[in-house]
ZABA-538508 format. One record per residue (C-alpha): residue in one letter; residue number from 0; x, y, z. Coordinates in steps of 0.1 Angstrom, whole numbers. Example, Ala and Ser with C-alpha at 12.3 -4.5 7.8 and 13.67 -1.06 7.14 Angstrom:
// ZABA-538508
<aa=A, i=0, xx=123, yy=-45, zz=78> .
<aa=S, i=1, xx=137, yy=-11, zz=71> .
This chain:
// ZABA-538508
<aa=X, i=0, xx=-972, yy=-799, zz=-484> .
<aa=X, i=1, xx=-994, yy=-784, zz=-457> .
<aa=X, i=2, xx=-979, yy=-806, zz=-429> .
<aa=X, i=3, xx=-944, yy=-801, zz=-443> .
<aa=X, i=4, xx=-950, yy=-765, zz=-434> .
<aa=X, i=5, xx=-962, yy=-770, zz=-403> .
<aa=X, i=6, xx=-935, yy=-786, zz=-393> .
<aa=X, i=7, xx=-913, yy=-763, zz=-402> .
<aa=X, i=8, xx=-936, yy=-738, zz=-386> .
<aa=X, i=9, xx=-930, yy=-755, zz=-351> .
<aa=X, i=10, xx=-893, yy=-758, zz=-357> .
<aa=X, i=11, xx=-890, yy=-723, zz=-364> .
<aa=X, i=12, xx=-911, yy=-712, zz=-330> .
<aa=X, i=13, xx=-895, yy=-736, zz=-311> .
<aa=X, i=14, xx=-870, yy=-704, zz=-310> .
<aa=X, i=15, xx=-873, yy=-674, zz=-289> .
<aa=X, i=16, xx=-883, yy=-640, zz=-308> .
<aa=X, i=17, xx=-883, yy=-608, zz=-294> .
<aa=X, i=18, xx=-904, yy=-579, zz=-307> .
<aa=X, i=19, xx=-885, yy=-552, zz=-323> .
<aa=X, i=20, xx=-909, yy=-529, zz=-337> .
<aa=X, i=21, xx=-947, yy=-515, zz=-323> .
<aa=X, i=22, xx=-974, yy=-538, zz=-333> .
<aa=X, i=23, xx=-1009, yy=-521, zz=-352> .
<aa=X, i=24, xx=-1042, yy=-532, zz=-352> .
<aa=X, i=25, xx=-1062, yy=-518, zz=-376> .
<aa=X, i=26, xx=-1100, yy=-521, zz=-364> .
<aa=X, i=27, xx=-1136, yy=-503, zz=-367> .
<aa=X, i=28, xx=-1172, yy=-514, zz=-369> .
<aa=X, i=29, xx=-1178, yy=-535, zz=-399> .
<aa=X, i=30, xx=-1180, yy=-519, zz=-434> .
<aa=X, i=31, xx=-1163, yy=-490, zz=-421> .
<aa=X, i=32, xx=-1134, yy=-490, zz=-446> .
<aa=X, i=33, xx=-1106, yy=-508, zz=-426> .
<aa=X, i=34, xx=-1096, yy=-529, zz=-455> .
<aa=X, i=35, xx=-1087, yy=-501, zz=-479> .
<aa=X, i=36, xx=-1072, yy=-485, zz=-452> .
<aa=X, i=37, xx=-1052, yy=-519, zz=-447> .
<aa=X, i=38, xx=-1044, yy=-522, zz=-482> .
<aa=X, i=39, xx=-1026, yy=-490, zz=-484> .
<aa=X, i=40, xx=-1010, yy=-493, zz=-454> .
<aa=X, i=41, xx=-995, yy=-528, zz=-465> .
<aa=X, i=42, xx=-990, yy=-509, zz=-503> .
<aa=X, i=43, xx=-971, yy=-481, zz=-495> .
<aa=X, i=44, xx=-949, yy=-490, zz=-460> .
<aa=X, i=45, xx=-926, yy=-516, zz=-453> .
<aa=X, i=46, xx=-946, yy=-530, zz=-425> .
<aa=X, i=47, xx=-947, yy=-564, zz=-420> .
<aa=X, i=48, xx=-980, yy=-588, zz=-422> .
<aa=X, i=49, xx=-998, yy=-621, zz=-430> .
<aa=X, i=50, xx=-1005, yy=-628, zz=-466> .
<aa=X, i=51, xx=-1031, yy=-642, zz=-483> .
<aa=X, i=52, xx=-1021, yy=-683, zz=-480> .
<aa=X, i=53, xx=-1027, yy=-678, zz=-444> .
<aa=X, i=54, xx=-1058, yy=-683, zz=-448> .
<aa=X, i=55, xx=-1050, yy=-719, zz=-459> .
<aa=X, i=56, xx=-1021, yy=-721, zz=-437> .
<aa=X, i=57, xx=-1036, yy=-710, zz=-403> .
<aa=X, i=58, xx=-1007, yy=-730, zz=-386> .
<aa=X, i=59, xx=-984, yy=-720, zz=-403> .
<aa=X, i=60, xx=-986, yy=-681, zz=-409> .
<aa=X, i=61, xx=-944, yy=-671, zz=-409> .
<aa=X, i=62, xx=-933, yy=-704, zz=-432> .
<aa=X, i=63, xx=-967, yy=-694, zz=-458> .
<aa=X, i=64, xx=-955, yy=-655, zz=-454> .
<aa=X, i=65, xx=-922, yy=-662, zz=-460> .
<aa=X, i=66, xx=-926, yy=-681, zz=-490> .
<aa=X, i=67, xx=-952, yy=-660, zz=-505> .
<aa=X, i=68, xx=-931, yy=-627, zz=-500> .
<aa=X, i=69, xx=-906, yy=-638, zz=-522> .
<aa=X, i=70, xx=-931, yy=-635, zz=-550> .
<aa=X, i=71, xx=-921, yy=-599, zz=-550> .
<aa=X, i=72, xx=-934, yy=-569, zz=-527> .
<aa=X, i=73, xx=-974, yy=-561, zz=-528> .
<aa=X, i=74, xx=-985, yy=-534, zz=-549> .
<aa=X, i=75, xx=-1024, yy=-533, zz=-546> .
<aa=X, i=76, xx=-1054, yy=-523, zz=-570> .
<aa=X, i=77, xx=-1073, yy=-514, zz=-538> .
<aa=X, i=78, xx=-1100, yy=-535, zz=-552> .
<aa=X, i=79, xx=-1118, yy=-557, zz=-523> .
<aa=X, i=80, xx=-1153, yy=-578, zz=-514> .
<aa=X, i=81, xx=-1167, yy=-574, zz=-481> .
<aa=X, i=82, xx=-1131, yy=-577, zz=-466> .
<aa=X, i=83, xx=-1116, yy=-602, zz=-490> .
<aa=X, i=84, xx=-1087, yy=-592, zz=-510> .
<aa=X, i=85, xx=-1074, yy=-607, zz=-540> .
<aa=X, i=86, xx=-1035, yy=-618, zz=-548> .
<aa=X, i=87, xx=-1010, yy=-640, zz=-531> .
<aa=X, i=88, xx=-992, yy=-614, zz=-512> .
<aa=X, i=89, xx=-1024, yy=-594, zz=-503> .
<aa=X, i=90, xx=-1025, yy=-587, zz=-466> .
<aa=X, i=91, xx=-1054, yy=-614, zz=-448> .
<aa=X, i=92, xx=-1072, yy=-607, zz=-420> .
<aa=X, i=93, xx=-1061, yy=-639, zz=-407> .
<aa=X, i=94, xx=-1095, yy=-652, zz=-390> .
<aa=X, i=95, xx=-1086, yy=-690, zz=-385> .
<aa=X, i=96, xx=-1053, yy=-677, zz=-372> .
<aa=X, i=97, xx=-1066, yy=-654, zz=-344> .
<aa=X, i=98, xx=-1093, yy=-686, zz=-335> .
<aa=X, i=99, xx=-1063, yy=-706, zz=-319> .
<aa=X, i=100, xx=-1059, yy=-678, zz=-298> .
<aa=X, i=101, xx=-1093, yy=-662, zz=-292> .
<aa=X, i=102, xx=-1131, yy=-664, zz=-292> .
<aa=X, i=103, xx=-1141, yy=-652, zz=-325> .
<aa=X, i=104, xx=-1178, yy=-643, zz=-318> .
<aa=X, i=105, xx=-1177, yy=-630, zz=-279> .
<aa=X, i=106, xx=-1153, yy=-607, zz=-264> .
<aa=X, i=107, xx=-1117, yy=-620, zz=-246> .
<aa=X, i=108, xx=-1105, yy=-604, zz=-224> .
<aa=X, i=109, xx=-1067, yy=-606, zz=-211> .
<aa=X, i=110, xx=-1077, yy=-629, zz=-179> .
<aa=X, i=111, xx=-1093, yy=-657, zz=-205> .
<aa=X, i=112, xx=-1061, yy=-661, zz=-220> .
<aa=X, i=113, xx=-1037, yy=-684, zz=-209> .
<aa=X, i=114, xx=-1000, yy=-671, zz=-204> .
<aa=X, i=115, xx=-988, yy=-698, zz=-224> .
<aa=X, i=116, xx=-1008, yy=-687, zz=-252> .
<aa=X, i=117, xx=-1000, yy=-653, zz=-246> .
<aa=X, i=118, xx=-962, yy=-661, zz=-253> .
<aa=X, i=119, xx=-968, yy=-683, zz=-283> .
<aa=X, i=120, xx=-988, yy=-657, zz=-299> .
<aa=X, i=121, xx=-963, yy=-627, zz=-290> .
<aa=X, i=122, xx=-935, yy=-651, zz=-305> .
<aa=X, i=123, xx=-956, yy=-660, zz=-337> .
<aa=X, i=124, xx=-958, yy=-621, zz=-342> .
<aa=X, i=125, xx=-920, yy=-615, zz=-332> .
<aa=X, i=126, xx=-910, yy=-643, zz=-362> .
<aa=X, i=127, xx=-932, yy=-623, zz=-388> .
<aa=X, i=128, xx=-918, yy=-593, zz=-379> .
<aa=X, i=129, xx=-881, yy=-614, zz=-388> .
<aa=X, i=130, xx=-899, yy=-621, zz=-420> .
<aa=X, i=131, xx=-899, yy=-583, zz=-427> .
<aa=X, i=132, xx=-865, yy=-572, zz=-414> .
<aa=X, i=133, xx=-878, yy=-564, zz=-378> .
<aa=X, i=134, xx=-902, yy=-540, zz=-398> .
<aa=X, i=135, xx=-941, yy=-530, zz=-374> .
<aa=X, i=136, xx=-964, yy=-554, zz=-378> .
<aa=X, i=137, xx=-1003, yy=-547, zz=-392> .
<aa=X, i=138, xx=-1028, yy=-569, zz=-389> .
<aa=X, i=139, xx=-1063, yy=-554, zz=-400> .
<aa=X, i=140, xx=-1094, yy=-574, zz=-386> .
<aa=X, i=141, xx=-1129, yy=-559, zz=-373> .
<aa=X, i=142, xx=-1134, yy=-587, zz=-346> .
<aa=X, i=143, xx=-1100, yy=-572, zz=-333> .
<aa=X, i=144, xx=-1130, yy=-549, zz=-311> .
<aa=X, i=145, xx=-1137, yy=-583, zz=-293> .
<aa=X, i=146, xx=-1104, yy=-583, zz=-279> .
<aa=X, i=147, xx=-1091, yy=-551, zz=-273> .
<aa=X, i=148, xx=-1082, yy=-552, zz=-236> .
<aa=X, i=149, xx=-1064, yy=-587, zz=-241> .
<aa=X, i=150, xx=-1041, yy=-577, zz=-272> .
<aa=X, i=151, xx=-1036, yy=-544, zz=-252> .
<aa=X, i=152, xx=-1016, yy=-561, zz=-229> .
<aa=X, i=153, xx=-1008, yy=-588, zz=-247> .
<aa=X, i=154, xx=-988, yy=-564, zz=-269> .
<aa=X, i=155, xx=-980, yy=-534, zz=-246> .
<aa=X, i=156, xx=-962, yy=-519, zz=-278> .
<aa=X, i=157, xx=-998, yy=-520, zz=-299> .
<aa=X, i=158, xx=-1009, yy=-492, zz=-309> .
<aa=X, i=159, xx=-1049, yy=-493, zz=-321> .
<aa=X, i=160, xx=-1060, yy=-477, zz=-352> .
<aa=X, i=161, xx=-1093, yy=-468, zz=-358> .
<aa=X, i=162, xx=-1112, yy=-464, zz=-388> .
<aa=X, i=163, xx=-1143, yy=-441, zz=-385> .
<aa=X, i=164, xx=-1170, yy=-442, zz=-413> .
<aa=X, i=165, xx=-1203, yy=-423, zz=-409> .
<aa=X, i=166, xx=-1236, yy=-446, zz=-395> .
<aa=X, i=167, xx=-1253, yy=-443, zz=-419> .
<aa=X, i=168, xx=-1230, yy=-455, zz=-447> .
<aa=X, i=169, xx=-1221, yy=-488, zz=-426> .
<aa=X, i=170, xx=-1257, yy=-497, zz=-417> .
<aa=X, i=171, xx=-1262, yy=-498, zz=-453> .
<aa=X, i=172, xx=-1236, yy=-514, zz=-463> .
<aa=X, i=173, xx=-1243, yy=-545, zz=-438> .
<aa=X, i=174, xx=-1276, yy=-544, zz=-444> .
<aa=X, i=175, xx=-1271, yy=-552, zz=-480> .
<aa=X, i=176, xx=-1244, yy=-576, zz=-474> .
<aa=X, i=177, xx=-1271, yy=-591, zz=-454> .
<aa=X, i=178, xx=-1296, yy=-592, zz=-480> .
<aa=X, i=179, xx=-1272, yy=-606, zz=-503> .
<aa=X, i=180, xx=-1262, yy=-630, zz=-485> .
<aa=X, i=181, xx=-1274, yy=-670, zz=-488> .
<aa=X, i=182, xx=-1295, yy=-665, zz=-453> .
<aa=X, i=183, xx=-1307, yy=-629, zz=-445> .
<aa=X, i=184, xx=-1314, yy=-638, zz=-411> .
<aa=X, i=185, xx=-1285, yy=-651, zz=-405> .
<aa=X, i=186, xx=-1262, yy=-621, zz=-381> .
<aa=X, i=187, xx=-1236, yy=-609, zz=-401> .
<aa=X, i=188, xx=-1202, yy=-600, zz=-392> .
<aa=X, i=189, xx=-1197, yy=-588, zz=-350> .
<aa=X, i=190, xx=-1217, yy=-600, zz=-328> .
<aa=X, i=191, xx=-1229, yy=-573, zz=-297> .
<aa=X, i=192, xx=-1237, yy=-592, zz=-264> .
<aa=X, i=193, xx=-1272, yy=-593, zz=-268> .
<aa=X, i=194, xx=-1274, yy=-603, zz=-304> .
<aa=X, i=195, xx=-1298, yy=-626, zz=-299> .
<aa=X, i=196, xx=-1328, yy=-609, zz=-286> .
<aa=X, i=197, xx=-1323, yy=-584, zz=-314> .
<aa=X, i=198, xx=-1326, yy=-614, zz=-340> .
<aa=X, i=199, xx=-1364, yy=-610, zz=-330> .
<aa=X, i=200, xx=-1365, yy=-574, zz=-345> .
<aa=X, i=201, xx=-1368, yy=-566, zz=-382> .
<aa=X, i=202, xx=-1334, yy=-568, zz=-400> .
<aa=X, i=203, xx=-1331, yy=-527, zz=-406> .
<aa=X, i=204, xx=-1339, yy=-526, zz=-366> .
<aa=X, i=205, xx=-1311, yy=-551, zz=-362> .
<aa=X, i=206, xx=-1286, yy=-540, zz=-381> .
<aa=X, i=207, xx=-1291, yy=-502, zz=-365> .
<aa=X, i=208, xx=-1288, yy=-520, zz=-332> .
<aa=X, i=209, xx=-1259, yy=-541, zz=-342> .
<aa=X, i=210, xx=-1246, yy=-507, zz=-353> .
<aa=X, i=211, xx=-1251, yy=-484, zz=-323> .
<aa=X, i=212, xx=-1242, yy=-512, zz=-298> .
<aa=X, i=213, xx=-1211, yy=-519, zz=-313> .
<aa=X, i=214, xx=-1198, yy=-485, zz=-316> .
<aa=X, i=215, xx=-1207, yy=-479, zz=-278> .
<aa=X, i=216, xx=-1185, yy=-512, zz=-270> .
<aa=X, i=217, xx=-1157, yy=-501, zz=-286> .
<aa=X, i=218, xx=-1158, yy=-467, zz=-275> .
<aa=X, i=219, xx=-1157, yy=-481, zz=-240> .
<aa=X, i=220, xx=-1130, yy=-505, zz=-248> .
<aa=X, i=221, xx=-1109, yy=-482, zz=-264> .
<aa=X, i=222, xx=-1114, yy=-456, zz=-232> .
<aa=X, i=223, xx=-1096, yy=-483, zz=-213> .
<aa=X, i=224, xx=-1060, yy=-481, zz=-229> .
<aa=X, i=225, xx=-1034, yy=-451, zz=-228> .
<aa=X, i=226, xx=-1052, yy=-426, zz=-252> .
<aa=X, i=227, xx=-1015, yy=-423, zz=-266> .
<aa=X, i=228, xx=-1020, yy=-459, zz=-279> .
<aa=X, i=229, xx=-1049, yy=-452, zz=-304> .
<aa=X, i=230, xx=-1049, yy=-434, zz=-331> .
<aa=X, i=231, xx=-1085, yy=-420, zz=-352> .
<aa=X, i=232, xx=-1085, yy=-423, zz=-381> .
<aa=X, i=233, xx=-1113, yy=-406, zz=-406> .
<aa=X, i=234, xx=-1127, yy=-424, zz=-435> .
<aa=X, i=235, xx=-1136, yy=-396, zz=-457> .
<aa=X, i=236, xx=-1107, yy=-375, zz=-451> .
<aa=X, i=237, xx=-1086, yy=-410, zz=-458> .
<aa=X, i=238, xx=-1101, yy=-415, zz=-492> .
<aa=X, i=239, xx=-1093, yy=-377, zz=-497> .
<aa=X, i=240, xx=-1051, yy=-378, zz=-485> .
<aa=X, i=241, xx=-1047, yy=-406, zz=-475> .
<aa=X, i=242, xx=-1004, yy=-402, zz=-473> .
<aa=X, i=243, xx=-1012, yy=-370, zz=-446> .
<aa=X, i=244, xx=-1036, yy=-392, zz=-428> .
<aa=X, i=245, xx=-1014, yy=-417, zz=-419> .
<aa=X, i=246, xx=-985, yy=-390, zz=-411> .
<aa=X, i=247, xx=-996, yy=-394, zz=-374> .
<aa=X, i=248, xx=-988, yy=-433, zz=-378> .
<aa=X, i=249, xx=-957, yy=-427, zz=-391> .
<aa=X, i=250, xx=-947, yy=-410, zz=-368> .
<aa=X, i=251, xx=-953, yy=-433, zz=-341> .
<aa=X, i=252, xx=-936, yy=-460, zz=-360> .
<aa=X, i=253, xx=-905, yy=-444, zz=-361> .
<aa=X, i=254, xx=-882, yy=-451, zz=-395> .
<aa=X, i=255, xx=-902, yy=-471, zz=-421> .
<aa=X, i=256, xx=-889, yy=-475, zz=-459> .
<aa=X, i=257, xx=-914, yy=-474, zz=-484> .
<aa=X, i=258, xx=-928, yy=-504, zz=-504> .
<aa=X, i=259, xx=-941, yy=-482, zz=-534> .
<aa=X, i=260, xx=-950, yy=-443, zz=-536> .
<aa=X, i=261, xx=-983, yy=-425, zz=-527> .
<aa=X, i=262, xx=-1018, yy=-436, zz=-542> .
<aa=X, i=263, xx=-1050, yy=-417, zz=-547> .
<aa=X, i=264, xx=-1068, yy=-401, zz=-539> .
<aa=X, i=265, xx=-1100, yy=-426, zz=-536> .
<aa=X, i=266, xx=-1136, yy=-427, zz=-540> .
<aa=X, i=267, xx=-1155, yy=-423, zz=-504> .
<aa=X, i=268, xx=-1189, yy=-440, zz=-515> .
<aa=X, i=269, xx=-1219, yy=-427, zz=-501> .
<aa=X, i=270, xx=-1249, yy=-456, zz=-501> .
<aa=X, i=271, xx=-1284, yy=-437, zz=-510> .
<aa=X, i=272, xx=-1312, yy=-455, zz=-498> .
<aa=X, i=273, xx=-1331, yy=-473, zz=-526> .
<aa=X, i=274, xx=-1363, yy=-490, zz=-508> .
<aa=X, i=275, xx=-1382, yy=-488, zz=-475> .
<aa=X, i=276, xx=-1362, yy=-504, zz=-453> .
<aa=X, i=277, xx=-1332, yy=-485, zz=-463> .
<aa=X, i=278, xx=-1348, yy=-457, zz=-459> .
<aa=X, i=279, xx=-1361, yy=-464, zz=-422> .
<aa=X, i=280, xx=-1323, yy=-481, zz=-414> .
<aa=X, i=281, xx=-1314, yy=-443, zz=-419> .
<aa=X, i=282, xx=-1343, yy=-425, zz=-398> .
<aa=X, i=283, xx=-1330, yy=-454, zz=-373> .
<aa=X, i=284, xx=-1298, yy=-439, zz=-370> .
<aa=X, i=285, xx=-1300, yy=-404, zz=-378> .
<aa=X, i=286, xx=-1302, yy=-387, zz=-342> .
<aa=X, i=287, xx=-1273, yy=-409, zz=-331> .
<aa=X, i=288, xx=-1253, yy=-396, zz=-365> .
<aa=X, i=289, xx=-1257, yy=-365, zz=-345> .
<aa=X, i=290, xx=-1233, yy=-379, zz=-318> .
<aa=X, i=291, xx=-1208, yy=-394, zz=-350> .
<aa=X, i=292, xx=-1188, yy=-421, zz=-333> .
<aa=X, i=293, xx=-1158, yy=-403, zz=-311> .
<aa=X, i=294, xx=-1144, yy=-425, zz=-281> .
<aa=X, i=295, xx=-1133, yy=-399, zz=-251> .
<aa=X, i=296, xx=-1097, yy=-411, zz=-259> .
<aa=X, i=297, xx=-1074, yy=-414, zz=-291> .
<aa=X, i=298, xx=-1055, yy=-391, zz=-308> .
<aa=X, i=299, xx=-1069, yy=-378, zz=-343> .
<aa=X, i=300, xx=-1057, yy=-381, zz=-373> .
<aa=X, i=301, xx=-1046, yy=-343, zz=-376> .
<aa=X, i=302, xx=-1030, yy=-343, zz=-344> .
């Protein structure tokens, strides 16, 4: 079946779509709640994404959406694994998808992409959006921080949503994924630029390096684009309201029906350290805690 799809895939994108709504990209450092903030997005507004078969799909992402959207509209349990949601019409970060267009461990910038590409992918997301009813479409991915400055202009309409989650709590949290992972020395998740020297240091001095590194990158890259374009968005306060936090959103979006009512409030988990190198992950990034992550540009979510 998967070629039959494809082939409709390139049938339907042999046709011209045009973008009707704003585009959102939903982005943060890693472990810093994006997918639940995803998952209610996708829950509670008619917004239009990739599902879950895209993942299998990756070349055909409308014909796989389309198909599994008739199976009735999303309503989530806001249960997830390290990014991974469960059920077939559960929004997908859509990695294999966004690797036909971009780099997926170093950053793109808009000059590495080809025009041609450019088009094709601004038409793939014009057809989901058709999928949808012309409804904004969300796509939630932290490698999205790779390629800010090229979906920027790919998508002039984009707006950039992102997720803030104290230091501390997302060292932790990738440091255990880390640990429980096949390979601890293996990098998990975003790469920073010099990634490599740092796999020479201690894993609790890596990850608070992967950690502070990454938040200055996409401070900077974020600083780049129209502050009007991004949007902050803070985790805590999220899990606390999260319909008031995304009022700002709304807004911006314009008329949006809703796929089912308001959830919540949810559980903001706070990792305690429970060994040595936990503990010294957190002295690592204690005084920069003290500067909390805040690029110079982006609208709060109480603004």
């Amino acid at each position: 079946m998967g070629w039959a799809r494809e082939a409709i895939e390139r049938l339907a994108l042999s046709l011209h779509w045009t973008l009707d709504r704003p585009v959102v990209f939903i982005l943060g450092l890693p472990r810093s709640g994006t997918t639940l903030v995803s998952q209610y997005i996708v829950h509670r507004l008619e917004v239009a994404y990739w599902t879950n078969g895209v993942g299998r799909h990756p070349r055909a992402p409308v014909v796989t959406t389309l198909l599994e959207k008739r199976r009735g509209p999303y309503l989530s349990d806001f249960r997830s694994r390290y990014g991974k949601v469960e059920g077939s019409t559960a929004p997908r970060e859509a990695g294999s998808l966004w690797g036909r267009f971009f780099d997926l461990e170093r950053p793109t910038h808009f000059d590495d992409v080809s025009s041609e590409a450019a088009e094709r992918l601004r038409n793939l997301v014009a057809a989901t959006q058709r999928v949808f009813g012309g409804a904004p479409f969300v796509n939630k991915n932290v490698k999205h921080m790779l390629r800010i400055d090229a979906l920027a202009r790919i998508f002039p309409e984009s707006l950039f949503l992102v997720v803030r989650r104290r230091m501390q709590d997302a060292g932790l949290s990738i440091l255990r994924a880390r640990l429980e992972a096949q390979d601890p020395t293996r990098w998990w998740s975003v790469r920073t630029p010099d990634w490599e020297e740092l796999m020479a240091l201690p894993l609790e001095e890596q990850v608070a390096a992967q950690v502070r590194g990454l938040r200055r990158q996409l401070g900077a890259d974020l600083d780049a684009i129209p502050r009007e374009r991004v949007l902050q968005l803070d985790y805590e306060r999220f899990c606390r309201q999260p319909d008031l936090c995304l009022g700002p959103l709304r807004r911006m979006l314009g008329a949006l029906g809703e796929r089912n009512g308001p959830a919540g409030p949810f559980a903001a988990v706070h990792h305690v350290p429970s060994d040595a190198r936990e503990r010294r992950l957190l002295a690592l990034l204690a005084e920069d805690e003290a500067r909390a992550f805040s690029p110079g540009t982006g609208r709060s979510e109480g603004s």
